[in-house]
Structure formats: structure tokens, C-alpha cells
TIGU-5179 format. One record per residue (C-alpha): x, y negated, z negated. Coordinates in pm, whole numbers, padded with zeros to 5 digits, always signed. Layout:
BEGIN
XYZ;...
end
This chain:
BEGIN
-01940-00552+11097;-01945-00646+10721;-02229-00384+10656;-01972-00119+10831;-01697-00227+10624;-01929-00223+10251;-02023+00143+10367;-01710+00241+10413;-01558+00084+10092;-01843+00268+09884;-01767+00572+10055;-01417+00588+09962;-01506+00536+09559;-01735+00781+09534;-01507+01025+09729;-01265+00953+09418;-01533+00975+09161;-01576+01311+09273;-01275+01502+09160;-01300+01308+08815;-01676+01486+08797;-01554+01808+08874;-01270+01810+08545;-01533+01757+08256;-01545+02049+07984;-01821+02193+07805;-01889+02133+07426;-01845+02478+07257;-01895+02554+06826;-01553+02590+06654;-01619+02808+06319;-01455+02634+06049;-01166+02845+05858;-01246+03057+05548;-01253+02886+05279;-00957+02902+05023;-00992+03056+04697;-00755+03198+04422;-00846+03569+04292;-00720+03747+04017;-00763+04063+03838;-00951+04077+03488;-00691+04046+03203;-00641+04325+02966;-00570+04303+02618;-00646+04407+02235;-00820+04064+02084;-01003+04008+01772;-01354+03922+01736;-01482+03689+01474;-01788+03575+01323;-01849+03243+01404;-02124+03034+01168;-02103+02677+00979;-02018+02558+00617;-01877+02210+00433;-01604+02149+00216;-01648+02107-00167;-01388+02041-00460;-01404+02279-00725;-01203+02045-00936;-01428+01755-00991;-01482+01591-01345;-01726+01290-01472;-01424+01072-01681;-01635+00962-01993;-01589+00737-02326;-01556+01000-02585;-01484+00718-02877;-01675+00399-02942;-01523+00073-02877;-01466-00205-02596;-01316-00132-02290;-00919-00273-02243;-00770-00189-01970;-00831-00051-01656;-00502+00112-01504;-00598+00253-01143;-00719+00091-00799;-01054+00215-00732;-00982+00532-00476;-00611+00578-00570;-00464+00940-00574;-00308+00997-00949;-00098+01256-01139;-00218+01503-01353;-00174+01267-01717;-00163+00954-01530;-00364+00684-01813;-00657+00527-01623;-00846+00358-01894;-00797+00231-02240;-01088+00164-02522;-00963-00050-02798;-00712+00135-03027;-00674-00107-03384;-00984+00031-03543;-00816+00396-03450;-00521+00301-03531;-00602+00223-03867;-00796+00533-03928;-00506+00742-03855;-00291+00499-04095;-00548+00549-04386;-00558+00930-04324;-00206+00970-04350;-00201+00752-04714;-00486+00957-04782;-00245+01274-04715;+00018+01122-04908;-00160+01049-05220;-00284+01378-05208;+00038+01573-05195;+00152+01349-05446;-00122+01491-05673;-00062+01859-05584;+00303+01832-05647;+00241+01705-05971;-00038+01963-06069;+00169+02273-05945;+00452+02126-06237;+00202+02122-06499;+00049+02485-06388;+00437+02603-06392;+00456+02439-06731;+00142+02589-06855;+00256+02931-06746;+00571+02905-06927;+00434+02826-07289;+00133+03059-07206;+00408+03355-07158;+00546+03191-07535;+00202+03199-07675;+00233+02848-07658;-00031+02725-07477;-00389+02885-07513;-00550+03051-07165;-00765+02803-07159;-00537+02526-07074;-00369+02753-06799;-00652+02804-06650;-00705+02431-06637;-00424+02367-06472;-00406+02675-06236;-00777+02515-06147;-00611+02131-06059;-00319+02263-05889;-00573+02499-05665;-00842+02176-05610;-00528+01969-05526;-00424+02189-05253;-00788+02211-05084;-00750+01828-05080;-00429+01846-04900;-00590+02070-04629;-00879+01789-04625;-00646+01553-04586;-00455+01703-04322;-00759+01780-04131;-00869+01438-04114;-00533+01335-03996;-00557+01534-03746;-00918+01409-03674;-00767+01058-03672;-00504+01132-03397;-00736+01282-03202;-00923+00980-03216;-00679+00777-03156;-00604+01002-02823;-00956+00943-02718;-00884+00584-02686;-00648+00702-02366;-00849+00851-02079;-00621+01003-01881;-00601+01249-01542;-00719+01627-01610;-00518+01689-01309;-00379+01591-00933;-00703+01370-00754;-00868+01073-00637;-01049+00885-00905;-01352+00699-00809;-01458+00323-00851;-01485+00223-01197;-01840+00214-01356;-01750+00041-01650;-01537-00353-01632;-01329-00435-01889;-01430-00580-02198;-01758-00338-02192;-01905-00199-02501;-01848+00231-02424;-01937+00522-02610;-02142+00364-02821;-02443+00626-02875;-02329+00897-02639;-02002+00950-02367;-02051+00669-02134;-01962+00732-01776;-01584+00558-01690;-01552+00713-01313;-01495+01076-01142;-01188+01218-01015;-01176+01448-00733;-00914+01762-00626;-00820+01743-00298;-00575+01981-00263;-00670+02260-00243;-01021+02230-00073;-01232+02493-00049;-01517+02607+00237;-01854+02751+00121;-02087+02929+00398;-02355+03211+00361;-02283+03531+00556;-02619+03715+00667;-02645+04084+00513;-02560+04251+00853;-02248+04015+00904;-02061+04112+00571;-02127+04494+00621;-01955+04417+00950;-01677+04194+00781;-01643+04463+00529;-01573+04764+00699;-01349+04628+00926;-01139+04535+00652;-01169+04864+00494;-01022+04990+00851;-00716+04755+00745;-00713+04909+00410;-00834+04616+00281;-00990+04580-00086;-01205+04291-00217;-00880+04225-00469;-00703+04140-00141;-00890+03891+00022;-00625+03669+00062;-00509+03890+00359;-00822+03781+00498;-00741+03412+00741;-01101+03182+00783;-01063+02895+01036;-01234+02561+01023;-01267+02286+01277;-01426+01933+01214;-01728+01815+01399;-01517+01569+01619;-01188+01881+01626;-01226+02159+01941;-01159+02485+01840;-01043+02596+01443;-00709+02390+01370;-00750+02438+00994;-00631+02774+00865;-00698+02882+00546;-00756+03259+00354;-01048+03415+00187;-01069+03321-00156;-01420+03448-00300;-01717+03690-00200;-02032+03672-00444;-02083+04024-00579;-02419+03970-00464;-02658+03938-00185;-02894+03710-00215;-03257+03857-00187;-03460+03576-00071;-03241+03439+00220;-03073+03776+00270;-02742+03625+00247;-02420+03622+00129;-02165+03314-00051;-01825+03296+00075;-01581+03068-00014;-01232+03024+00183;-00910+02824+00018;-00762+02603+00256;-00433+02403+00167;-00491+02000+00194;-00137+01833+00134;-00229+01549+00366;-00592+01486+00247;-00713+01537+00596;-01046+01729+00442;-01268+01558+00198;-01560+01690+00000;-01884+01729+00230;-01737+01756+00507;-01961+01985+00788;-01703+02244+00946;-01759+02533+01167;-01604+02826+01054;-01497+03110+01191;-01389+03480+01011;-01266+03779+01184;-01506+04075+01173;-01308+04311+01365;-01097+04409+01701;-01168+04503+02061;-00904+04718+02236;-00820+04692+02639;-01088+04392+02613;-01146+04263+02991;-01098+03867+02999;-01176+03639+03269;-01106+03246+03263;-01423+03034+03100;-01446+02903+03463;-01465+03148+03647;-01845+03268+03548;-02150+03099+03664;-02549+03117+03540;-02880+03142+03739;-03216+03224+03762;-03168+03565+03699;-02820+03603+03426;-02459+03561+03434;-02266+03645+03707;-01926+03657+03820;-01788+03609+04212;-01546+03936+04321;-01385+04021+04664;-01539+04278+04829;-01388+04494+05197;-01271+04297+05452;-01246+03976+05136;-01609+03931+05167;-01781+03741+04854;-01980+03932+04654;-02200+03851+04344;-02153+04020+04087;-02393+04062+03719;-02198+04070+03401;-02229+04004+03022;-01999+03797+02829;-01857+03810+02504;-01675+03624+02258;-01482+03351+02359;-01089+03384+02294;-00933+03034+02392;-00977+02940+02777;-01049+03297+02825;-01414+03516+02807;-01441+03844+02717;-01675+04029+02896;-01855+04311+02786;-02000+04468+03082;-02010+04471+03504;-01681+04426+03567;-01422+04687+03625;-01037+04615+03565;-00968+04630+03944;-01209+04408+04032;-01075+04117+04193;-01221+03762+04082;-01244+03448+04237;-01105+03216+03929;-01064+02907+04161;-01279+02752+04449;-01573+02941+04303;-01748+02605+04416;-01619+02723+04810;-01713+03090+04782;-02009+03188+04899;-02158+03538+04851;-02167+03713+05212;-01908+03504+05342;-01521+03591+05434;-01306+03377+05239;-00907+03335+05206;-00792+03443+04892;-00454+03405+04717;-00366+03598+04472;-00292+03481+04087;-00268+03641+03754;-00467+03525+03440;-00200+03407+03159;-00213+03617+02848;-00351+03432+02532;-00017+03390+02305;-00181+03427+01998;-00535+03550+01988;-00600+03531+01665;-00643+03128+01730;
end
């Protein structure tokens, strides 16, 4: 009986089993969605191209300050690395001994004039009794002779007073103009310009700074006639902007103008000097200073610009991803230009309908059907920069 009552319990769970067997489903592929990407059409505008190369900064006011007079060194009237005013007194040589000179010179002068006032009474005098045929011509022509000596020392006199002074201005070194004056070579109480001009310090301009960079021969012709298309002369070169950036700067934040183009080309490098005036009110360029520099050299109309992103590089060139029929990816060979901000010109392979994947390149795969949302590539605002 229990072996009747097992079987039967057993066949009762598998009779249940069954219709739980009968419900499972198959396992079937699910293709995963198109991928999303963001096209846009090339943008079209006029933009200007430039010459991009790399220079450094120089002063063309810089000046060795130097003991023109003899003497010990006073005072010292600066801190080492100050900016001063054109005039401003930075050192002082001992001034007594000059001092002195100039008070002897102007005795000297004195005495002197003393003397010719004197002698031009007695040749007065002389010429008087001379007209009386009182006085014989030789006595006139004694004191015509004193009076005439008299005056040449006078115009000694007054030369070495004005020796003296000058001298005595020597003893002052002061600013040639607006700069930074460098530590001080000489400490006070040193013996200077004993045997030749002894070295005090420099002082440096730093506003204005200028930019000097070589042009290649091919470059300037280029540079040239596109600013004889802008009517243009070399007497206007200030029309002409130059940007700078700093080696830790991105892109050309410094603005300046053209301010000098050497007449000539150099024959053994095959290159030209340029030199670009930038204003400096804030000191924020020094002297030697590496810059990269960039001048314009001309424009491109209806030039075709894509986002700097959007462009890849392999084996075989540049190319670009575009949406072909049905928004199927498509590869597609270009070659870039300039750069002009975010944005890259390019030159070639691309037409103006074309539409470009500028977003989830990294998703789009050539061959593949992808789903694409439409966007526009912002206009750069001010080219030029």
C-alpha cells in the first residue's frame, strides 16, 4: 500500500511540472538602438588667415647708467628693481670739489668782466683824444687791443662756467626716462669714474615693449600684397594688428600694431626683421620674453568651418564623419586649414551641405545607421582673434 500511495504522489507533481515546462520562451538577439549623435552643417563665413611663427620681447629703451665725473659715491636713492620717472635722481657722487669749481669759475668770470669793462673805458677814452689829435694811433691801438683780449677772456670764462655746471650736474645721475633700474653695481662710499665712466646700474623701458621675429622671403611677399589689396603702404603699418601669446597664455591675448619692416631681406637666412609695438601699462611683458606671434597675411571668403572636434586622423589622412541616405555614417577625406578659435577651416572634401557629426563622433561608426539631431555651429564673434 505505501508503494501505491508514493507512486501516486509522484505522479501528481510531475503532472504539475508539466504545464510549467510547456510556458518557457526562447532567448532571441535584441539590436541595440542607433547610436545618438549631433550633426551639423559646415559653417560659412569670410575669416582672416594669418601667419603664425615665434619671436621675444626686447626694450628699445635700455641705457648702461655710468659715473661721468670722478669722485666717491654718496648716495644711493632707488630700491634695486624699482620703476622711476623720467628725472627721478638715483645716485649722487660727491659734489664739494664741483661745487667749488663752479664757485671759482664764476670769480674767474667776474674778475674778468671787471677787466673788460674797464678796458672798453680806456679804448672809448683813447678814441676820443685820438679824434682831438690827442692821443697818438699807437696808444689806440693799444687799447682797442686790451679791450678786444679782455672780451676773449670773458668768453673763456663763461665757457668754463658753463663747464663747471655741467660738472657739477654730472654729480646727479638721474632717469633718461620712464623704467626699471637695475641692482646697483657700485655701494656707497666707492671710488667712481676715476679713469673712465664706471658702471652705476641699467634702466629698462617697459612700456612700450616691442616684438622682434624674422619673416621668411615668401611670407612677407604674402604679407605685402595683401596689404596692398587694403591699400596699405609701408608708411601705414600701424593699420597692421600682430598678436602675441606667452608660453604658459592659449591663444594671442596681447594685441599690438606693426611698428617696423627692415628695408631688407636678409641674404643668408632668406629672411626678413619685423618688429611689432605693443602697449605695456601693467608691465605684464618683460624683455626676453619667448612669444608666439601671429600677423595676418590675408582673407578667405565663404571659408567652410567645422568644430576642432569634430575631425579625426589615421593611417591614411584626415578625415571627417558625414551622414549619408537613410543617416548612414560615412567617412569622409578632407584637408584642414588654419585654425580660427574652436573652429577649423577646411580647405577641401567637404561640401557646404554636407552634414557632420560634431558630437558622439566616438559612437559613430562608418557603415552604421545612427540617430542624429540636428545643431548649428556658432559663428566666431570676432575672427580676427
Amino acid at each position: 500500500m505505501r508503494r501505491l500511495r508514493l507512486a501516486g504522489f509522484l505522479a501528481s507533481v510531475l503532472g504539475a511540472l508539466l504545464p510549467l515546462a510547456g510556458c518557457k520562451q526562447q532567448n532571441r538577439y535584441v539590436a541595440p538602438p542607433p547610436a545618438a549623435v549631433s550633426v551639423a552643417t559646415p559653417l560659412k563665413q569670410n575669416v582672416t588667415l594669418y601667419l603664425e611663427t615665434t619671436g621675444n620681447t626686447i626694450s628699445l629703451d635700455q641705457v648702461n647708467l655710468v659715473a661721468r665725473v670722478s669722485g666717491f659715491l654718496t648716495a644711493i636713492n632707488y630700491k634695486d628693481g624699482a620703476y622711476v620717472k623720467k628725472g627721478t635722481n638715483l645716485f649722487v657722487i660727491e659734489q664739494p670739489p664741483y661745487e667749488a669749481k663752479l664757485q671759482e669759475a664764476l670769480g674767474q668770470l667776474a674778475a674778468a668782466k671787471a677787466e673788460l669793462v674797464q678796458a672798453e673805458a680806456e679804448f672809448i677814452r683813447q678814441s676820443q683824444l685820438a679824434a682831438q689829435n690827442f692821443a697818438s694811433q699807437s696808444k689806440l691801438d693799444v687799447a682797442r687791443a686790451k679791450r678786444d683780449s679782455d672780451r676773449a677772456i670773458v668768453q673763456e670764462d663763461e665757457a668754463n662756467l658753463a663747464i663747471a655746471n655741467i660738472n657739477l650736474s654730472y654729480t646727479r645721475v638721474n632717469a633718461p626716462f620712464d623704467g626699471v633700474v637695475t641692482q646697483h653695481l657700485q655701494a656707497v662710499g666707492a671710488l667712481v669714474g676715476q679713469n673712465a665712466p664706471t658702471k652705476l646700474a641699467s634702466i629698462v623701458s617697459l612700456d612700450p615693449l616691442y616684438v622682434e621675429f624674422n619673416l621668411a622671403e615668401q611670407d612677407v611677399l604674402r604679407i605685402r600684397a595683401a596689404m596692398r589689396a587694403k591699400g596699405l603702404t609701408l608708411a601705414k603699418l600701424g593699420a597692421v594688428p600682430i598678436d602675441i601669446g606667452l608660453a604658459n597664455e592659449t591663444g594671442y591675448p596681447h594685441h599690438g600694431v606693426l611698428d617696423y619692416v627692415s628695408p631688407e631681406v636678409n641674404p643668408s637666412t632668406g629672411t626678413l626683421l619685423v618688429r611689432a609695438r605693443f602697449d605695456n601699462p601693467n608691465h605684464t611683458l618683460l624683455p626676453g620674453f619667448f612669444v608666439r606671434v601671429r600677423a595676418p597675411e590675408g582673407t578667405l571668403d565663404n571659408a567652410l568651418l567645422i568644430p576642432d572636434t569634430a575631425w579625426g586622423t589615421d593611417q591614411q589622412g584626415t578625415y571627417v564623419l558625414v551622414l549619408g541616405p537613410g543617416d548612414r555614417v560615412e567617412q569622409r577625406r578632407v584637408v584642414l586649414g588654419q585654425q580660427q578659435g574652436s573652429l577649423r577651416i577646411v580647405t577641401s572634401g567637404l561640401q557646404p551641405t554636407d552634414k557632420v557629426v560634431v558630437s558622439g563622433t566616438e559612437r559613430a561608426i562608418p557603415g552604421q545607421v545612427v540617430a542624429a539631431t540636428t545643431t548649428t555651429i556658432t559663428a566666431l564673434t570676432d575672427p580676427t582673434h
